[in-house]
N, C-alpha and C positions, 0 to 999 in steps of 0.2 A: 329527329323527333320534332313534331311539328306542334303546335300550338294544343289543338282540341287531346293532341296526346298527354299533353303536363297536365290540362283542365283535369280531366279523365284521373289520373293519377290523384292529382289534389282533393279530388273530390272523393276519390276510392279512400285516400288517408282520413278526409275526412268523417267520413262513414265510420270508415273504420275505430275511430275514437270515438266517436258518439255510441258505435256498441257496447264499446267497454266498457264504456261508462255506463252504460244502462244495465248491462252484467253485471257490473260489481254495484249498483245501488236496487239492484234486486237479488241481489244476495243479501244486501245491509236491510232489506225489509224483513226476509222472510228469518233471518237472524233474530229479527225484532219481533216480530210474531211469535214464533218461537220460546224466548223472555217472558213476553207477554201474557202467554198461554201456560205457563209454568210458576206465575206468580202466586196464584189460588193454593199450589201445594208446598210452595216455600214459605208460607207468609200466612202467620192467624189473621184471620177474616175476623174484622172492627165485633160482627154479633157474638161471633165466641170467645173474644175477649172480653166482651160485656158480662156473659154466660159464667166463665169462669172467675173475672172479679167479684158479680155477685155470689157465688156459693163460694169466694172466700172470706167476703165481708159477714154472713150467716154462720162459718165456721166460728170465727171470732167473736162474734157474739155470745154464741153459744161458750165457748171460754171463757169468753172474760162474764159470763153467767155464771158459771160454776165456781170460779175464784169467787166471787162476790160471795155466793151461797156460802162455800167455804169461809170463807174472811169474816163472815157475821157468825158463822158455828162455832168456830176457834172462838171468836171475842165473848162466847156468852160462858163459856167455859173459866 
């Protein structure tokens, strides 16, 4: 085994780790992608939590409208 034979070698191994590596951090992307693209149906979006805080804040109102209504009707009684 002659010299340019080991280079050859050394240089195939190291090919060879740098695929893998690029393999396995292109898997670790599209993993991420993946995540990424599936957050919108796991996760309320900041507007419709706005959406449904305000028509609970408008329910309450509306409640505690009516007790009030109530609470002066009872008192004049």
């Amino acid at each position: 085994m002659d010299l340019s034979d080991t280079i050859l070698g050394l240089v195939s191994l190291i090919v060879g780790m740098i695929g893998f590596f690029l393999g396995r951090l292109s898997d670790a992307v599209r993993s991420i992608e993946k995540q990424v693209a599936d957050i919108p149906k796991e996760y309320v979006l900041k507007v419709e939590y706005r959406d449904d805080i305000d028509e609970i804040k408008s329910t309450l109102k509306d409640i505690f409208k009516i007790l009030r209504e109530h609470e002066k009707s009872s008192s004049r009684d």
